[in-house]
Each structure stands twice: as C-alpha cells, then as structure tokens.
C-alpha positions as CSV (number, residue, x, y, z in Angstrom):
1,X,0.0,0.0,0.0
2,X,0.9,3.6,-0.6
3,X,-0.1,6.8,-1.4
4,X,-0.4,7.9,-5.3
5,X,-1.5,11.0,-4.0
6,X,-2.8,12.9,-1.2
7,X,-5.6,12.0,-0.9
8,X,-5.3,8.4,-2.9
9,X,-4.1,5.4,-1.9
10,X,-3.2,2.6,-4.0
11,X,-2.5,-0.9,-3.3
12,X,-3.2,-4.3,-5.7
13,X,-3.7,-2.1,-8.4
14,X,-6.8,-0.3,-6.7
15,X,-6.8,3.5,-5.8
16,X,-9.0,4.2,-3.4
17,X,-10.0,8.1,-2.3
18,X,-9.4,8.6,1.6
19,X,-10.0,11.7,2.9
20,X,-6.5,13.1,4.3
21,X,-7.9,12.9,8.2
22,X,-8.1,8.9,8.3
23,X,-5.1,8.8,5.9
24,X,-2.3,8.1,8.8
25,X,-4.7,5.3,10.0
26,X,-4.0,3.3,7.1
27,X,-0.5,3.6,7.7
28,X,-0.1,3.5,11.3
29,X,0.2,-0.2,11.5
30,X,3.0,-0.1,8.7
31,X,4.9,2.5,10.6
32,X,5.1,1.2,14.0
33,X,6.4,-2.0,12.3
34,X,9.1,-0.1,10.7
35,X,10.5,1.2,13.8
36,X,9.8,-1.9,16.0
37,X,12.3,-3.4,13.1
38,X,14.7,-0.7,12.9
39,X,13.7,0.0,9.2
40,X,14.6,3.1,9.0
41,X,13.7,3.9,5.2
42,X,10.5,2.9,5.3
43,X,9.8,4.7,8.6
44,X,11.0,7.5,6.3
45,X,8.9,6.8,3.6
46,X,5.3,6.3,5.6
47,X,5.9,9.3,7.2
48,X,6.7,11.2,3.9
49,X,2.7,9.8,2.8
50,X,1.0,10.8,5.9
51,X,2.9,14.6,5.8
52,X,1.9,14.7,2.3
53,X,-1.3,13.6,3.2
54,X,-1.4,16.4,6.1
55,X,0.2,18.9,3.8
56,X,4.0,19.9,3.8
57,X,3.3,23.6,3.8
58,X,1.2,23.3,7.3
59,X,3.8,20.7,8.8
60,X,6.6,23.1,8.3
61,X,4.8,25.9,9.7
62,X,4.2,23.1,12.5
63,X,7.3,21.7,13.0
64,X,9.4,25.5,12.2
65,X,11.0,23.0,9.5
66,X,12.1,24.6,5.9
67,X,9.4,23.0,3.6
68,X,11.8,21.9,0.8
69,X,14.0,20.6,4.3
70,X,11.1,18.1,4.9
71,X,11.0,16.8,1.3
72,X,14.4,16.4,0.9
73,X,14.4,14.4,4.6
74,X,11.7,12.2,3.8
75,X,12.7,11.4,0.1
76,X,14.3,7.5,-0.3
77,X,17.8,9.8,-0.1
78,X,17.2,11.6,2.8
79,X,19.1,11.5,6.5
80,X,16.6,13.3,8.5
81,X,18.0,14.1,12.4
82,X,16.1,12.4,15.0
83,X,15.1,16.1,16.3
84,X,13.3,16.5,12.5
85,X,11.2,13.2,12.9
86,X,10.4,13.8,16.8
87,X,8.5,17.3,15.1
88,X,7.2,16.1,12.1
89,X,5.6,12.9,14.4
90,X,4.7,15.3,17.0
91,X,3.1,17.4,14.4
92,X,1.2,14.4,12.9
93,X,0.1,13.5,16.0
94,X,2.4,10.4,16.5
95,X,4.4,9.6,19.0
96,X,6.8,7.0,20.0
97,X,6.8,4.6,22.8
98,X,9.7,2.9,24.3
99,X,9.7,-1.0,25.7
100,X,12.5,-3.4,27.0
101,X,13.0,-6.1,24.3
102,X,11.8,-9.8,25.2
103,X,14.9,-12.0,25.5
C-alpha cells in the first residue's frame, strides 16, 4: 500500500479516495512495524505519505522546518535528524513509545 496521491491510496492495483484525516490510520500499522524493526527507510517513507497527506506547507509551519528541508528528509535519499522526525511525528500527532526487548 501507498499513497499515489494525497488524498489516494493505491494498493493491488486499486486506488482508493481517503480523505487526508483517516489517511495516517491506514498507515499507522506499517509505521510502528518499521520502527519496531529498525527500518529506518520505510519509517521514512510512511511518514513522507502521511505529511503529504497532512500537507507539507502546514507541517513546516508546525514543525518551524524549511518546507523543501522536509521533502528532501523524507525522500528515499534523505538522512533526516532524530530532532526532525520527533517534530514532524509530533506534528502528525504520532508519537513514539519505548519497551525493553523480550529475550
């Protein structure tokens, strides 16, 4: 699954129109698997959907971020700083919670 665009998302060769408020929903499940594994490209690229689904211009009023700063962070390319995804989740309404790991 991912987003075609903003307001689209496509999987299976189905688009289907979301509206942007339930779009970090669909992806929340993806996301939390991402950093449970230590994936940190696709942790990258599901947040890049739900900003874009949010809009970039709002999150970097949001997060104080340069606009073109959070595309080039979230690209496939991009090396954001922890302090950049603790805003952009915090702007999303995301947030991260720490466990001990099983043995």
């Amino acid at each position: 699954m991912f987003l075609c665009t903003p307001y689209v998302v496509c999987f299976s060769g189905i688009s289907l129109l979301i509206p942007h408020a339930r779009i970090k929903w669909l992806f929340i499940d993806d996301l939390a698997i991402a950093l449970e594994d230590g994936d940190t490209k696709t942790v990258q690229m599901v947040l890049r959907d739900i900003a874009r689904a949010h809009g970039m211009s709002q999150l970097a009023k949001e997060t104080q971020l340069n606009r073109e700063s959070l595309y080039k962070s979230l690209s496939k390319d991009g090396n954001p700083s922890f302090a950049a995804i603790t805003k952009i989740m915090k702007a999303l309404g995301l947030k991260i919670t720490l466990a001990t790991q099983d043995a």
